[in-house]
Every structure is written in C-alpha cells, then in structure tokens.
C-alpha positions as CSV (number, residue, x, y, z in Angstrom):
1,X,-25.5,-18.5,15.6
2,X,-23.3,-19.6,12.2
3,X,-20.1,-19.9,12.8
4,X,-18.9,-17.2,10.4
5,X,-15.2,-19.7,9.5
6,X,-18.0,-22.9,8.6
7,X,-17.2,-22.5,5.0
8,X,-13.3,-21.8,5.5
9,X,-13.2,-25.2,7.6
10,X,-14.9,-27.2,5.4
11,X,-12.7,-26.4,3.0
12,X,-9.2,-27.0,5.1
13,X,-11.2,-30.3,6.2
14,X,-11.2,-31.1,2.1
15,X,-7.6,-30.2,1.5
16,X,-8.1,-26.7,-0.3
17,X,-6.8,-24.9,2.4
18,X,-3.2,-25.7,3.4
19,X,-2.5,-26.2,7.6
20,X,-0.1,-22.9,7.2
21,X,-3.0,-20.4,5.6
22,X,-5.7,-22.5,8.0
23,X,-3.8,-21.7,10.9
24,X,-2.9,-18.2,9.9
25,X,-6.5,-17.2,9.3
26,X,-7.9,-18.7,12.2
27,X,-4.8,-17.1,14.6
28,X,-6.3,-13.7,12.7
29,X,-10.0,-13.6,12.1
30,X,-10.5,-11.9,16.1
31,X,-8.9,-9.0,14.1
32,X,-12.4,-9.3,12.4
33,X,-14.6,-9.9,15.1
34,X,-13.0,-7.1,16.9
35,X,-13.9,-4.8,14.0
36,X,-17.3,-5.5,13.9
37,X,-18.0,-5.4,17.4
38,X,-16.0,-1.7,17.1
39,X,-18.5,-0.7,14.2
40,X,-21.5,-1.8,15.9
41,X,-20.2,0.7,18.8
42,X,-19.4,3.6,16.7
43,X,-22.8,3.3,14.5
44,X,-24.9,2.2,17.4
45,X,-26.3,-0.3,14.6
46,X,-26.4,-4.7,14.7
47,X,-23.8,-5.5,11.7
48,X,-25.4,-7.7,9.6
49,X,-24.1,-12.0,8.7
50,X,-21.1,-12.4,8.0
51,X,-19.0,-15.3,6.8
52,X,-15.3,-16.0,5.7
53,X,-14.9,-17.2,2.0
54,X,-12.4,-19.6,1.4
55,X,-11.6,-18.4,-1.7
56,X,-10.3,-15.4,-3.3
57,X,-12.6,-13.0,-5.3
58,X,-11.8,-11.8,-8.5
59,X,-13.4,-10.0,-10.9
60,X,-13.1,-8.7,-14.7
61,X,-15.4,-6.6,-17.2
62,X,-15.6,-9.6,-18.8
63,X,-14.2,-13.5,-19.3
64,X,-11.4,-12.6,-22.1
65,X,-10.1,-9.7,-20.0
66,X,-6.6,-8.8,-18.7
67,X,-7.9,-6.1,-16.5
68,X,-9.3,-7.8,-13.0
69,X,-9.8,-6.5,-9.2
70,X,-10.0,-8.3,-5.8
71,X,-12.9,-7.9,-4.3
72,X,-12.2,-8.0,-0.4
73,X,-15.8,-8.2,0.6
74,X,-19.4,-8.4,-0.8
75,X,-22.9,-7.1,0.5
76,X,-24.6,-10.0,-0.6
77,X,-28.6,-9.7,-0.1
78,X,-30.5,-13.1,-0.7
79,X,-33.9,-14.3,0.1
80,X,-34.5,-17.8,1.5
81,X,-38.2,-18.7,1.9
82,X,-39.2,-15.4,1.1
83,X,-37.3,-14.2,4.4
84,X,-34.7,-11.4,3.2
85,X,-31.3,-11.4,4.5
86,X,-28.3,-8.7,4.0
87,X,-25.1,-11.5,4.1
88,X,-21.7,-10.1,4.3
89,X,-18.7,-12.2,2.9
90,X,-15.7,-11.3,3.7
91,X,-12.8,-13.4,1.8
92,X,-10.0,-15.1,3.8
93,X,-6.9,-14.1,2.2
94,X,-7.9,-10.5,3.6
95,X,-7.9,-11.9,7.2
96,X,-4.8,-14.0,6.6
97,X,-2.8,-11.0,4.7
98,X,-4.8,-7.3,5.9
99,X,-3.7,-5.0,8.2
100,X,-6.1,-4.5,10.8
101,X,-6.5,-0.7,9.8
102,X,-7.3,-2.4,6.2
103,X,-9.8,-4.9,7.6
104,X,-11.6,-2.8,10.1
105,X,-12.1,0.2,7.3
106,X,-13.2,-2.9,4.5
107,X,-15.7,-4.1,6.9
108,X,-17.0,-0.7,7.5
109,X,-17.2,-0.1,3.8
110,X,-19.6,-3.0,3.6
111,X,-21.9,-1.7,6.2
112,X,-21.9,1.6,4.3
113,X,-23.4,-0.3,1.4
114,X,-25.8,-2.6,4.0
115,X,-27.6,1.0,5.0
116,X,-27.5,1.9,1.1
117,X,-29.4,-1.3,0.5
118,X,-31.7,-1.0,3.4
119,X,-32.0,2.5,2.4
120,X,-33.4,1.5,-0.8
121,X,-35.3,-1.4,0.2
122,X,-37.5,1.2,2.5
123,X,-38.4,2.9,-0.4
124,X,-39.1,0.7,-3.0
125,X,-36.1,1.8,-5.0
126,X,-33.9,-1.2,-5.5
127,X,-35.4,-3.2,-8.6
128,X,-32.4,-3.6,-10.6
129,X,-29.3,-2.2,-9.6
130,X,-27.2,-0.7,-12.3
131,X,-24.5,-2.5,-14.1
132,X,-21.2,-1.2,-14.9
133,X,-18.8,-1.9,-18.2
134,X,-15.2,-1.7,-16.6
135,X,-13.5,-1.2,-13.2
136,X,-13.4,2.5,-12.8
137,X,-17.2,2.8,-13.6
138,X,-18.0,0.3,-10.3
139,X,-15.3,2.4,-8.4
140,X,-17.3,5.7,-9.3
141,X,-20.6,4.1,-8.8
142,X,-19.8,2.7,-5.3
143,X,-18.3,5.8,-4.1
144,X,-21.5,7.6,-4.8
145,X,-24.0,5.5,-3.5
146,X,-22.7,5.2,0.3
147,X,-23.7,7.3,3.3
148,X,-21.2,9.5,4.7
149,X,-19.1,7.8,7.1
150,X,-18.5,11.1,9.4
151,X,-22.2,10.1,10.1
152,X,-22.3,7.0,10.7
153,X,-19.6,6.2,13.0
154,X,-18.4,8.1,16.3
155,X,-14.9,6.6,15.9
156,X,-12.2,9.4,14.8
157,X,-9.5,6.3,14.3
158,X,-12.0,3.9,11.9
159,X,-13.1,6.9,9.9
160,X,-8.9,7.8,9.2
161,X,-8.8,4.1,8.3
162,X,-12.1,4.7,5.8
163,X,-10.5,7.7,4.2
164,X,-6.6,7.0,3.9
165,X,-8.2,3.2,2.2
166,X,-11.0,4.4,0.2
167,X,-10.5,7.9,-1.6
168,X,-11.4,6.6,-4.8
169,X,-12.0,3.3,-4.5
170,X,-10.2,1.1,-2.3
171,X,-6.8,0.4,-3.5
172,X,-3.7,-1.3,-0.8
173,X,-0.8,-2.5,-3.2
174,X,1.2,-4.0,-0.1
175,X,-1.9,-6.0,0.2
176,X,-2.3,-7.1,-3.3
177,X,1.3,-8.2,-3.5
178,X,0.8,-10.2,-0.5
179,X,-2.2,-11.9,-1.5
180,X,-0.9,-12.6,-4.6
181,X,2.6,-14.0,-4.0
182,X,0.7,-16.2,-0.6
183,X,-2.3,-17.3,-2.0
184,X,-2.5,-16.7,-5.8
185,X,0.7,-17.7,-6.8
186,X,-0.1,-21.4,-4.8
187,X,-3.1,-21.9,-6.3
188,X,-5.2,-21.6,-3.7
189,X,-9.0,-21.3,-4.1
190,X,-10.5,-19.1,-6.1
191,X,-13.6,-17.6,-8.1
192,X,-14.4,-15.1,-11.0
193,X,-17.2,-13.2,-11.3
194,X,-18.0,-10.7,-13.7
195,X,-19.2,-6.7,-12.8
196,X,-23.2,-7.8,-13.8
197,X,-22.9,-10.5,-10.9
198,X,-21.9,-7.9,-8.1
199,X,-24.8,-6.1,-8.8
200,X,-28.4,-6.2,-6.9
201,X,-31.5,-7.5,-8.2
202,X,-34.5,-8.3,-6.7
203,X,-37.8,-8.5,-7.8
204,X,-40.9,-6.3,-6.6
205,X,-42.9,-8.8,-5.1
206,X,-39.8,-9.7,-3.2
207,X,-39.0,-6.5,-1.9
208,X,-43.0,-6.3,-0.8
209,X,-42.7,-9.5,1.3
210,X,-39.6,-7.4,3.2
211,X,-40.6,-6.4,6.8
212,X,-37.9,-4.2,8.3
213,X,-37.9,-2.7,11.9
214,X,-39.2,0.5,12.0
215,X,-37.4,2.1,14.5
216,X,-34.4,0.7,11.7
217,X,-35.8,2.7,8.9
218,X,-36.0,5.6,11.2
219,X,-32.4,5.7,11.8
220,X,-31.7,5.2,8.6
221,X,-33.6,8.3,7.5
222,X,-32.1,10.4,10.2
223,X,-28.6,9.2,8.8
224,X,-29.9,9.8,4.9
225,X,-30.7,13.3,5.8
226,X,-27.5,13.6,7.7
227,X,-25.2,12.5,4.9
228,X,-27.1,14.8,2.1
229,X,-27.1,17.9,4.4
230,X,-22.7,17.2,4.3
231,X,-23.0,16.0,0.5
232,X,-24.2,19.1,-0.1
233,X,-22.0,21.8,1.3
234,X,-19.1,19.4,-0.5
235,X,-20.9,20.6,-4.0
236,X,-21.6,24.2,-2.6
C-alpha cells in the first residue's frame, strides 16, 4: 500500500516544506483518512488512490491571466503499462488549513467525479473530455456531470457538508484567506495549470485495454439510473 504523505515527505526531507506546515499536515491528514473511510461507508464503494500534493494547485484560463482558482483536489486517471488507474490528489494546504466539514465534502466531490469517469469508461464515452475557456464554464460543466449525491451516500451529515460547499461550485473564502496568507504568501510550493490540463483524455485503444469489475459497473448503473430518475423531477 503507497503511503498517500510519500510525496509531501519527500518534499519536507528537501527543505520545501517548513517543520511548522510538515507537522501541521501530518498532525491533520487522519481528518482525511477518516473521511474516506466515512465515504466508503455511506456509498458502500472502495475510494479510489489517493495522495497528498505538496504543492498548492492553481489554475487560470490562461498564462497572462489575473483570474485563477485553487483547485483543492483532482481526479486524475492515468495508465501505466496499459493498466488504468483512477488517482485522487488531494493538495496539502487543504489538510493543513480545511475544516473537516470542507475536507470530508471535497473528498466526496472527487468520488462523485471517479463514478462519472467510471461511468463513462463503461460505455465508451470518454475520448476527449471537453475543455472550458474561463472559470465559471468548468464550474457549470462540473456541476452537471456528477451523480447525485442523495444517491450515493447514506450519510445525512456529509451530504449537508456537500450542499452548504458546493451549490455552484465549490467556493470557502475563510479557506482561501487562510491558505493564502499561510502558504501563498511564504512561498511555499506551488503549480499552475491551465483549464485544458484538468481535462480527460484518453485514447480508444486505451479505454479498450480497461477491464472493470462487473459487479462495479452494475452499481454504477443502478446509481446512473437513480440520479436521472431525481435529475428529472428537478426539471419537471
């Protein structure tokens, strides 16, 4: 089993990561833990790989730009000899600086978007994932893409977490501020990437080579049809 903090110690071991902010994180990341062991309970689902980043995650519409988010956490899918694997990265100054109502509904959010991807990978759809021009446009766009989370988890207290943090995207200014004056403004690690680079793309002959449990894809449909069923009487 990877330790999910290998990354986040190497880093501290190389002098990017302050004793203060290593210890913090460290003293924290059960917060995490306990969060993913809660949303394995309430989906009755494995959560997929995931790992700290010792770094924080920004991104713009594009290199000149003003505008920029934080991205909290990625669904990262990659292949390594041709075995496919969902990765979820999870960046440390959340850990250090999140709430655990903020964590534990982030880290959900992520395993919303692991049974969108698994979801599409069952069927073939997920060539090229769109790409948006701005901020708001990846807000809409990931909003409509997830399952609903009233059927996914049996947890009244995470799905309160999900919808106070994410009714339009996820926004938490305390956060922000925090992150910013504690890690930003020290100039602790960080990376850029632009919209195009959070997006999914994996070839056809990839996604043929993926062998997925089919007792998995059967949950997953029940879910799908679950979550449209809701969707629907939302529109009606």
């Amino acid at each position: 089993m990877l330790d999910p903090l290998i990354r986040f110690k190497d880093a501290h071991s190389k002098g990017l990561i302050p004793d203060d902010v290593y210890d913090l994180t460290v003293e924290r990341f059960p917060i995490t833990i306990s969060g993913i062991n809660r949303i394995e309970k309430a989906s009755g689902i494995r959560y997929p790989i995931a790992y700290v980043e010792p770094s924080l995650v920004l991104t713009s519409p594009h290199p000149n730009s003003f505008e920029f988010g934080i991205l909290f956490a990625r669904t990262i899918p990659v292949m390594l000899d041709d075995k496919f694997q969902v990765v979820i990265q999870i960046s440390a100054p959340l850990v250090a600086y999140g709430l655990k109502g903020t964590i534990h509904a982030i880290l959900a959010h992520e395993f919303l978007h692991f049974l969108d991807l698994m979801r599409k990978i069952s069927k073939m759809e997920l060539i090229s994932d769109e790409i948006s021009g701005n901020l708001f446009e990846n807000v809409y766009s990931d909003e409509t893409r997830l399952f609903e989370p009233r059927v996914v988890f049996k947890d009244r207290t995470l799905l309160n977490h999900i919808t106070k943090k994410f009714p339009a995207g996820f926004r938490d200014f305390k956060l922000e501020d925090k992150v910013m004056k504690f890690w930003a403004d020290r100039n602790l690690p960080k990376s850029n990437i632009s919209l195009d680079a959070n997006t999914v793309k994996l070839s056809a002959e990839s996604i043929s080579k993926i062998k997925l449990d089919p007792l998995f894809i059967t949950k997953i449909e029940q879910l799908e049809e679950k979550s449209s069923k809701i969707q629907k009487k939302q529109l009606y």
